[in-house]
C-alpha positions in Angstrom: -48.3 -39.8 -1.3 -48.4 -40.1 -5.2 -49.9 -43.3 -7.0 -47.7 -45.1 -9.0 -49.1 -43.1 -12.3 -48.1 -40.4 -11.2 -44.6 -41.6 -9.7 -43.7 -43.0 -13.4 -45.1 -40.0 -15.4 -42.6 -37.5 -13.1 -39.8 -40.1 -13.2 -40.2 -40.2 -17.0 -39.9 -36.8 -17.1 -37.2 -36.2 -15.1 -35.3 -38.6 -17.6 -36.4 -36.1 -20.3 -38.5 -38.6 -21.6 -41.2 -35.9 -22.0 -43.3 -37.0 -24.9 -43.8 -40.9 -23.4 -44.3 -38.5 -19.9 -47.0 -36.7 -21.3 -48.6 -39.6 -23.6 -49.0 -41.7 -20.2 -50.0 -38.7 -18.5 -53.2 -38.3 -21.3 -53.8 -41.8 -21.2 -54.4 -41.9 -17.4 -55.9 -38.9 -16.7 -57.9 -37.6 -20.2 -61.4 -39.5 -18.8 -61.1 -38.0 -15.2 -60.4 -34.5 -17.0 -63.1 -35.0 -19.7 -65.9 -35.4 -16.9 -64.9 -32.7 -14.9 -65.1 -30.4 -17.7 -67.9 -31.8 -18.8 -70.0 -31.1 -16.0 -69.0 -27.9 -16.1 -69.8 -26.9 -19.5 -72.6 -29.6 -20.4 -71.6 -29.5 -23.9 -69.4 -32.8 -25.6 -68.0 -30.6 -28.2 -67.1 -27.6 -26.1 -65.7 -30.1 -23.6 -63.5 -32.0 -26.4 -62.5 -28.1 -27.4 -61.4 -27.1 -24.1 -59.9 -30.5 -23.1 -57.5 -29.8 -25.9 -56.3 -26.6 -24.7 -56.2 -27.9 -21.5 -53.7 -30.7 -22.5 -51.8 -28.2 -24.8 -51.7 -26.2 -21.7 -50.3 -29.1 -19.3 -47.7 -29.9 -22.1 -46.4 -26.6 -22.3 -46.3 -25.9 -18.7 -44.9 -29.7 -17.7 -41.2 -27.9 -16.9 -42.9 -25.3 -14.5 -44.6 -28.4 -12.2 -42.8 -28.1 -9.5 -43.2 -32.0 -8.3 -44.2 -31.0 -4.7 -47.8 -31.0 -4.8 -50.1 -34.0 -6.3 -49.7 -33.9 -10.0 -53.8 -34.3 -10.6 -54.5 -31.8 -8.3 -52.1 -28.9 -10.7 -54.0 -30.5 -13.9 -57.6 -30.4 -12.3 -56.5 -26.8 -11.9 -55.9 -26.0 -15.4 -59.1 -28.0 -16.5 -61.2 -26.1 -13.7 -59.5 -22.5 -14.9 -59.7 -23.6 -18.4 -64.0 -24.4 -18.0 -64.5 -21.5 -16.5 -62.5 -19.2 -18.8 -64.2 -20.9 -21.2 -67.9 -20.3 -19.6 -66.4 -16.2 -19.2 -65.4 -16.1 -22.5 -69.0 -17.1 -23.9 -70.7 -15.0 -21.2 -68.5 -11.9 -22.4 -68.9 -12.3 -26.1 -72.4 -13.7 -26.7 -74.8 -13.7 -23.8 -73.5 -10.5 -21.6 -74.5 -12.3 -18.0 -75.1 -15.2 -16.0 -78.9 -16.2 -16.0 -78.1 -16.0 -20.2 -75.5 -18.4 -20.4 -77.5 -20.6 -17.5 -80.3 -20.6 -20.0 -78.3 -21.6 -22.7 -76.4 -24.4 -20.8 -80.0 -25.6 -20.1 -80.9 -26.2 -23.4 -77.7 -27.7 -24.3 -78.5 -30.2 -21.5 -82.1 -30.8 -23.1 -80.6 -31.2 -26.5 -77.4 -32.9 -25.6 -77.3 -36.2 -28.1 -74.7 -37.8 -25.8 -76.3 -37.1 -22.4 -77.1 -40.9 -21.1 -79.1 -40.1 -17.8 -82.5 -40.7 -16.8 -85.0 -38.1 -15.6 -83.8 -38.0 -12.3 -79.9 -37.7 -13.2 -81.4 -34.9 -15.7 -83.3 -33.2 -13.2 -80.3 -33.2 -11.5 -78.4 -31.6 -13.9 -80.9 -28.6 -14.4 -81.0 -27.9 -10.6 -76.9 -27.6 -10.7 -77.5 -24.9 -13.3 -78.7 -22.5 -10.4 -75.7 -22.2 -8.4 -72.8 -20.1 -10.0 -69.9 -21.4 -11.3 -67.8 -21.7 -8.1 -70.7 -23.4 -6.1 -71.4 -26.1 -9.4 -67.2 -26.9 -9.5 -66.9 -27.4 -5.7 -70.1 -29.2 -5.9 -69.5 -31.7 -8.9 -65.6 -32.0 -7.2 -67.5 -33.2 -4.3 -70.5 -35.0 -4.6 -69.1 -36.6 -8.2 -65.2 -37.2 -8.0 -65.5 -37.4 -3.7 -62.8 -35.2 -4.3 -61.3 -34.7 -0.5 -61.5 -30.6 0.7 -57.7 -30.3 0.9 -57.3 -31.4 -2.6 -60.1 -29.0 -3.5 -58.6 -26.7 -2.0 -55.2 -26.9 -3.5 -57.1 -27.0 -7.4 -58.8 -23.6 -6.8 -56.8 -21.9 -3.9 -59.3 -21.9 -1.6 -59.6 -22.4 2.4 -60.8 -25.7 3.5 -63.6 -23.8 5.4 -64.8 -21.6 2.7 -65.1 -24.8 0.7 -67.2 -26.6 3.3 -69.5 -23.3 3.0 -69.6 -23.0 -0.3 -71.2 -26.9 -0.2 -73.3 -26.5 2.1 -74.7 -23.6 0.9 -75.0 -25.4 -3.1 -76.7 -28.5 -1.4 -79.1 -26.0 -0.1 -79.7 -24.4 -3.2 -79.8 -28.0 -5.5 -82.9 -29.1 -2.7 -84.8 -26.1 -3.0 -85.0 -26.3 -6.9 -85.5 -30.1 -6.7 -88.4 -29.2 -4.4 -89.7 -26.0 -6.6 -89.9 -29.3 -9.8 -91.3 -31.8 -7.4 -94.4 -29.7 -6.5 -94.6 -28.5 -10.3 -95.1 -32.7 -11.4 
């Protein structure tokens, strides 16, 4: 079933009311967006960048939703592809592989001005930067938004169980490098 959000937002459009559609649509769901690309690519500014294309992306693609699937879980999609391109993009161009752009993501976490956790949160943060990007998403859609596995599932098109595996096996990784900085303080 679909909130009541998301109920006005399709029945707006559906009256081709579009641009009050898509003005509640940003106003309801821009902060839930913003953190879940924002734990993905650490960075406020490349966050605000991407969140951009991401709602240019939802505008321009509001005609294709086909209304039979949860409306957040088809933008979380976009958000999540967007991040990732995003992350791709920057791998491809300036750092040429993974452990590179994990190094740089860590220092943009050290340096971040608008970071407001503690140590612990921080610490956090830097143990997420070990898993790849699948394991971090399905982590952070999980252990942050308690985002359910079927709606998981629907945002990146895949099984329930590899999802539950993919979890388990991040969680694994996250306490091993929380240990590995425990025994180093």
């Amino acid at each position: 079933m679909k909130d009541a959000a998301d109920e006005n937002i399709i029945c707006l459009f559906r009256e081709n009311k579009r641009e009050e559609a898509f003005r509640l649509l940003v106003n309801e769901y821009k902060e839930r967006l913003y953190w879940h690309v924002r734990k993905i690519l650490i960075s406020h500014e490349d966050t605000d960048d991407v969140l951009q294309n991401v709602f240019v992306k939802i505008w321009q693609s509001l005609s294709d939703f086909r209304f039979d699937s949860k409306l957040y879980t088809w933008m979380y999609r976009i958000a999540t592809n967007e991040a990732l391109n995003f992350l791709n993009e920057r791998r491809r161009k300036v750092y040429g592989n993974a452990d590179e752009i994990s190094g740089f993501l860590e220092n943009t976490l050290e340096s971040e001005p608008f970071f407001s956790g503690d140590d612990i949160q921080k610490e956090l943060q830097k143990a997420l930067l070990v898993l790849s990007d699948r394991q971090r998403v399905v982590f952070n859609m999980k252990y942050f938004d308690d985002m359910s596995y079927d709606d998981m599932s629907q945002i990146l098109d895949v099984a329930v169980g590899t999802l539950k595996a993919t979890y388990h096996n991040a969680v694994k990784k996250i306490e091993a490098s929380l240990k590995i900085v425990d025994t180093l303080n």
